[in-house]
C-alpha positions in Angstrom: 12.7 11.2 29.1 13.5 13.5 31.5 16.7 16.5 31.2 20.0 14.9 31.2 23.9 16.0 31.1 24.7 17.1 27.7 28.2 16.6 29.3 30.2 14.0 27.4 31.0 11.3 29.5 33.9 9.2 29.0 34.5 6.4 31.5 38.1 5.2 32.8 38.8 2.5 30.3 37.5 4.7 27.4 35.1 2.2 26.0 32.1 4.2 26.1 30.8 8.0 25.6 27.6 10.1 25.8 26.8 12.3 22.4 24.5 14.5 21.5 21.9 13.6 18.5 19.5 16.8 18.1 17.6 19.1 18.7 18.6 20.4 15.4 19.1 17.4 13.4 17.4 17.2 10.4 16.4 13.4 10.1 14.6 13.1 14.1 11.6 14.6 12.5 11.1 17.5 14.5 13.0 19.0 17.5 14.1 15.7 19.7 17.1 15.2 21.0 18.4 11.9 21.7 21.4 11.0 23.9 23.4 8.1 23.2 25.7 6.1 25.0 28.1 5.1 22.4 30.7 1.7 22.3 32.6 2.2 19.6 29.3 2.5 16.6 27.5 0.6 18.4 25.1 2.3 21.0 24.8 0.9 24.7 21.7 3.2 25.7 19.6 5.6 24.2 18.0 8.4 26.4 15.0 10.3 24.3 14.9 14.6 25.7 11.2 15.7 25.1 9.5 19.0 25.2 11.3 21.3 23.2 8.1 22.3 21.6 5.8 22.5 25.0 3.0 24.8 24.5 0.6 24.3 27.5 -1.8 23.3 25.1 -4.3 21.0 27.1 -4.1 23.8 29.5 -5.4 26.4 27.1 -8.0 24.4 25.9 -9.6 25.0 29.8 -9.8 28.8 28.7 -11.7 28.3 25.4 -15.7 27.9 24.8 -16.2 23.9 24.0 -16.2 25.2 19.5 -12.7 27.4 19.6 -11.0 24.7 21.0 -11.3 23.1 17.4 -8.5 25.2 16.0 -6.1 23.8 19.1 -6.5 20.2 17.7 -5.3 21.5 14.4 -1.8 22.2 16.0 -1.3 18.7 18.1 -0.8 16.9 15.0 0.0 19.3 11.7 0.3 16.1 9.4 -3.5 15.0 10.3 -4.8 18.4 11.9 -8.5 16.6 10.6 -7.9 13.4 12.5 -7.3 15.7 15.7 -10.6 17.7 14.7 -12.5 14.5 14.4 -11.6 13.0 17.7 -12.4 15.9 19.6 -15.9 16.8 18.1 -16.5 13.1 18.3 -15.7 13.1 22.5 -17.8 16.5 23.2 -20.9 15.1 20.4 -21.0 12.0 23.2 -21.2 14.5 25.9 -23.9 16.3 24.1 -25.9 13.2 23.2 -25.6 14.9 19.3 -26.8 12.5 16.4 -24.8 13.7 13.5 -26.3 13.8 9.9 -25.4 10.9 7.7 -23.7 13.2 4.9 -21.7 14.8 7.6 -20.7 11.0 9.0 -19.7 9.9 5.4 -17.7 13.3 4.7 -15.4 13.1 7.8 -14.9 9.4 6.5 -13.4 10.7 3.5 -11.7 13.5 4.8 -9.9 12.0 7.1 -8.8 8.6 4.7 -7.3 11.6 2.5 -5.9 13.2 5.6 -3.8 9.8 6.7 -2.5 9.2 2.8 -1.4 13.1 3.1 0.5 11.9 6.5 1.8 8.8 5.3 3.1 11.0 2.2 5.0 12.4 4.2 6.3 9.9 6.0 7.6 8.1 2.9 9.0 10.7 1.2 10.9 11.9 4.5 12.2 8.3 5.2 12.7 7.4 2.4 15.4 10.7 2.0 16.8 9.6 5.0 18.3 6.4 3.7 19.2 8.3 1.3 16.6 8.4 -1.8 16.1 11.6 -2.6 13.8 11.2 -5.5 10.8 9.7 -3.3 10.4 12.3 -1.4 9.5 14.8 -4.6 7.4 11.6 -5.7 5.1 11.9 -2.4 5.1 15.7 -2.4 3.7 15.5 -5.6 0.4 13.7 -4.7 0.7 15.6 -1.5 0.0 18.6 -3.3 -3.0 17.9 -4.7 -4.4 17.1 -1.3 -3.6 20.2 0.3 -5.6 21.5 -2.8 -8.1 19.6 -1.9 -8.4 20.7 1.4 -8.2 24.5 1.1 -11.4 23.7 -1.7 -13.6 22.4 1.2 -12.5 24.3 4.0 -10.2 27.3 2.8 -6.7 26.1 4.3 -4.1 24.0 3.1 -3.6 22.6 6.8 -5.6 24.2 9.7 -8.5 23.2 8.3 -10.6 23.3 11.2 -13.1 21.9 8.8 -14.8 19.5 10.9 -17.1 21.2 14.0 -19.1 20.0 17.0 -22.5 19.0 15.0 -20.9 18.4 11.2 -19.1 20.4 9.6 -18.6 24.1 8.9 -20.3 24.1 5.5 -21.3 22.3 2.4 -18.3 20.9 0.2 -18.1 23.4 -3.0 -19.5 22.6 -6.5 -16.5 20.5 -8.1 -15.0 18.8 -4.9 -16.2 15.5 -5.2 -14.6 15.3 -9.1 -11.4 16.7 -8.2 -11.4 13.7 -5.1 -12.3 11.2 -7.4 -10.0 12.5 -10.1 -7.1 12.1 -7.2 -8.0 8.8 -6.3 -8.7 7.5 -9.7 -4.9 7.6 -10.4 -3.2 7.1 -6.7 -2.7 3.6 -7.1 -0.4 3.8 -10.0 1.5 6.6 -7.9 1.8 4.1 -5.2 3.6 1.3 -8.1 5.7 4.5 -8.7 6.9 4.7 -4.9 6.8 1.0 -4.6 9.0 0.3 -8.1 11.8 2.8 -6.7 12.6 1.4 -3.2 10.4 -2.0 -3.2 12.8 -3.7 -5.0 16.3 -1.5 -4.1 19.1 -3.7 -2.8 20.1 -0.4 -1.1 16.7 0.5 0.5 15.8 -3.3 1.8 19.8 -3.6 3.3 19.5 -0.5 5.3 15.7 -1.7 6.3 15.3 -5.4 6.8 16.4 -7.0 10.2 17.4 -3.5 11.8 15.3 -1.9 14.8 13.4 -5.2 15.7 10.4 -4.8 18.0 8.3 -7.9 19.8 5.0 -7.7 19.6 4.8 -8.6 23.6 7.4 -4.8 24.1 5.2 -3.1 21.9 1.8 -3.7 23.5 3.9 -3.3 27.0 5.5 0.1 25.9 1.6 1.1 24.8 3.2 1.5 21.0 0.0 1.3 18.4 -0.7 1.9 15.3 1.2 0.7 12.2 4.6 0.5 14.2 2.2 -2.5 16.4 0.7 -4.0 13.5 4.4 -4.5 11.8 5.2 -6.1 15.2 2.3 -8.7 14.3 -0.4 -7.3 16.6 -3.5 -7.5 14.2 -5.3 -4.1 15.7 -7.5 -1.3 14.0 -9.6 0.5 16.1 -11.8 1.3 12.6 -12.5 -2.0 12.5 -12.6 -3.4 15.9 -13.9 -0.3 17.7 -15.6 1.2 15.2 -16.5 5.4 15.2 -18.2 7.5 12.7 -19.5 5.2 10.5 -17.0 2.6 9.8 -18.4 -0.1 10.0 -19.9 0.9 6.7 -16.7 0.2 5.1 -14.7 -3.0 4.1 -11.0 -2.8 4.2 -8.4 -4.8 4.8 -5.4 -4.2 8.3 -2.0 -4.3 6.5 -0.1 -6.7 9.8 3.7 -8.1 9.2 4.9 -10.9 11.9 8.8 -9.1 11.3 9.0 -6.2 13.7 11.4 -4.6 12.0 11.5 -1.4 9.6 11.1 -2.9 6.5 7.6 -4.5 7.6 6.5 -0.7 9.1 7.6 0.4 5.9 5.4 -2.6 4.0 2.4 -1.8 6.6 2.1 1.7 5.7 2.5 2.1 2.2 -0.3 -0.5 2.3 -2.2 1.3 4.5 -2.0 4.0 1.4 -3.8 1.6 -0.9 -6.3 0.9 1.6 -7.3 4.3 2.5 -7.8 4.8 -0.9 -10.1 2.0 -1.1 -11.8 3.7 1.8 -12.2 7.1 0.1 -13.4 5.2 -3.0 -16.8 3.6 -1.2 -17.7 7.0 0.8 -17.8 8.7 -2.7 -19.6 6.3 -4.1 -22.2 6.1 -1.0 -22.4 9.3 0.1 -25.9 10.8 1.7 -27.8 13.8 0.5 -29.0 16.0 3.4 -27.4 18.1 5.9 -24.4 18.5 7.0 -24.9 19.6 10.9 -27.4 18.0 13.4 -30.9 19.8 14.4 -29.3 21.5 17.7 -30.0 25.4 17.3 -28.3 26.2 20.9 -24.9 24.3 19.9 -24.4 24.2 16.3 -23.8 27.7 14.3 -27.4 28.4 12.0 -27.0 28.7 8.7 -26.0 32.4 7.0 -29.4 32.7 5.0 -31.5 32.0 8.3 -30.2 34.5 10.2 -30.9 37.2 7.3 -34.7 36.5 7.7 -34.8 35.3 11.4 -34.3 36.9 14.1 -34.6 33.6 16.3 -31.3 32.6 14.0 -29.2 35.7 14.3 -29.7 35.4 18.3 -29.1 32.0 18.6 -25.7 33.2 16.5 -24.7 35.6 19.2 -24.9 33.5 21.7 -22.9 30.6 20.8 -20.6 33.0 19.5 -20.2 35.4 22.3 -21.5 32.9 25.6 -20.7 29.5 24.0 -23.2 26.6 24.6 -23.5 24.9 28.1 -22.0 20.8 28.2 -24.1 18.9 30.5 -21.6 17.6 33.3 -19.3 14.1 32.9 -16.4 12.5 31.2 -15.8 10.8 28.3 -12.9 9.4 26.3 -12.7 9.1 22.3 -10.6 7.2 20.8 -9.6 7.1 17.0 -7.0 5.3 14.7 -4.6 8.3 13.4 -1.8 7.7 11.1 0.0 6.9 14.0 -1.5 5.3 16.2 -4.5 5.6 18.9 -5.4 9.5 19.4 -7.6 9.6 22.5 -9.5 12.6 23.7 -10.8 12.9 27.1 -12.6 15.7 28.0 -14.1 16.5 31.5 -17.3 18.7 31.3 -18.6 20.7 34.7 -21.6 21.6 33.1 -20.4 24.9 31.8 -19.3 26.5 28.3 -15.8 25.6 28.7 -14.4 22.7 29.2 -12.8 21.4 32.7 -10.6 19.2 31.3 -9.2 18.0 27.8 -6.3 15.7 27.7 -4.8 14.1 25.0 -3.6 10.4 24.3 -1.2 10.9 21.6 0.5 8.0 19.7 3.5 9.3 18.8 4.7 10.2 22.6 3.6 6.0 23.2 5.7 4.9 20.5 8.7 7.6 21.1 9.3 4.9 24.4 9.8 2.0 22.0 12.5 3.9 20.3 15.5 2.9 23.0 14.1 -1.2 22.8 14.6 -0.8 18.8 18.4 0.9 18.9 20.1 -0.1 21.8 23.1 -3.2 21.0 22.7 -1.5 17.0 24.9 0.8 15.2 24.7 4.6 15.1 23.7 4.5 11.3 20.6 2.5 12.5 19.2 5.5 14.5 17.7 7.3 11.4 16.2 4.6 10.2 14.4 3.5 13.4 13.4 7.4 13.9 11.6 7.8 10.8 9.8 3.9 10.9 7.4 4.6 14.0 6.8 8.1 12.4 6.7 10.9 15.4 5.4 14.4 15.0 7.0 16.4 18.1 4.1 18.9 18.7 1.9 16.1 19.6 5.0 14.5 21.8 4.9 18.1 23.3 1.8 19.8 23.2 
């Protein structure tokens, strides 16, 4: 993945060339560019150029006190900035030793099944464009909509959100929230029929999908791919279910898997991964706690507004966290969580000071970008879009 010749290469019997696809092109999802070796249509070897959108990041992270590092994760991935959120509150809670109020358990549950239908919404409606159905993708956005609604109710932002905090969450869900989520969900699965009854069945749509950008299941685990794009390739993995975090195993839910490897079954997996999520969100309405929404820690999590207008112990406690942070006892840890693409994995080095030594990221997308050249190389050009848009990459977490 490293810089290449944007040269164009041409070799003495004329059979092959090297071309340029990207940065700027509007179906590799983000700023990517992809060289290709070309025969003809048909390309001999695909070379993926990362880091267009390189922030240092992890770097900055080191700079921050441990709770305004929570913004950061908003930016890795802007399609699930509350899966990002989750998995890094998760890692430091472990450092803390923190036990996290049920309510506030059962909340990020829900808010983040909502945050991967808003993803894979996206996805969709942006792949399915790409092939060249245009109406999908006003379809999606539709119920996309509603979401980011949604989210600026609870937290005031359509996508930063930086909802979710070390301890719980930032505050209570407003009066009216749970109704407009159960309102949302209550109808979803007939929007799902809609997506389903206008490429499910289109000659068009399964021509351009089925058999085209075929992975094994034995490349994908090798290449680290996981995620839907693994489970299309028949690898029947979920770290919900079989390494369970924040309360799921609470929930029942079925692992959409497909034995073909190919785009059509990524495309089967996900848009069955929207049913389930929604099946998800359905049972942590329905069972959700009373109680608070942070964990008894005064030192590390933000008291409550009221409190510190009649105690004085509150209002310090405030400026402290606020203006010295709050001290991580010393060690390592690494969370792990099943995003909407894949594994996200935190790891997060504390040396026993406010700031963190250490946060790296595991992100899924830059694992499955390496499975991209397997998929396209000894196919056509016109197979490139396709294969782009089935493992689903966002570029700033690619980058960071």
């Amino acid at each position: 993945m490293g810089q290449a010749s944007v040269t164009p290469v041409v070799d003495s019997q004329d059979k092959t060339m090297i071309l340029n696809m990207g940065p700027q092109h509007p179906s590799t999802h983000g700023v990517l560019r992809l060289l290709l070796e070309v025969d003809g249509e048909h390309i001999v070897r695909m070379m993926p150029d990362i880091g267009f959108l390189h922030t240092g990041i992890e770097k900055t992270c080191e700079a921050k006190f441990y709770q305004q590092v929570v913004p950061l994760t908003d930016r890795i991935d802007y399609l699930c900035p509350m899966t990002n959120n989750l998995c890094y509150v998760l890692a430091v809670e472990k450092l803390l030793g923190l036990e996290i109020p049920p309510r506030a358990v059962w909340m990020r549950v829900l808010l983040n099944e909502l945050q991967r239908i808003s993803s894979h919404l996206v996805w969709l409606g942006t792949h399915a464009m790409d092939i060249g159905a245009m109406s999908v993708f006003l379809y999606c956005f539709r119920e996309r909509e509603e979401l980011l609604r949604i989210y600026e109710m609870v937290s005031g932002q359509r996508m930063m959100t930086s909802y979710f905090r070390i301890g719980g969450l930032s505050m209570d869900p407003p009066l009216g929230f749970f109704e407009k989520v159960r309102s949302f969900l209550k109808t979803f699965d007939e929007k799902v029929d809609e997506y389903e009854n206008l490429l499910t069945g289109n000659r068009i749509f399964i021509d351009r999908l089925k058999g085209v950008a075929h992975l094994s299941a034995e490349d994908a685990i090798a290449m680290g791919v996981t995620g839907p794009t693994l489970r299309a390739s028949g690898v029947d993995w979920d770290l919900r279910r079989d390494m369970p975090y924040c309360g799921y195993e609470n929930f029942k839910f079925t692992v959409p898997v497909s034995q073909d490897g190919d785009v059509w079954a990524r495309y089967v997996c996900r848009v069955e991964e929207l049913r389930q999520s929604r099946e998800i969100a359905i049972q942590a309405l329905e069972g959700m706690p009373q109680g608070p929404i942070k964990a008894d820690a005064p030192k590390v999590v933000l008291p409550d507004r009221e409190k510190m207008k009649t105690q004085m112990e509150a209002l310090i406690y405030h400026f402290k966290i606020v203006t010295e942070g709050f001290i991580v006892p010393a060690g390592e840890v690494y969370q792990a969580i099943e995003s909407p693409r894949g594994e996200m994995g935190y790891y997060v080095v504390s040396d026993g000071t406010a700031k963190p030594m250490r946060v790296h990221m595991r992100s899924p997308s830059y694992a499955n970008l390496q499975a991209l050249s397997t998929m396209c190389e000894g196919r056509l050009i016109a197979d490139v879009v396709a294969a782009i848009g089935s493992i689903d990459i966002v570029l700033g977490e690619i980058d960071r």
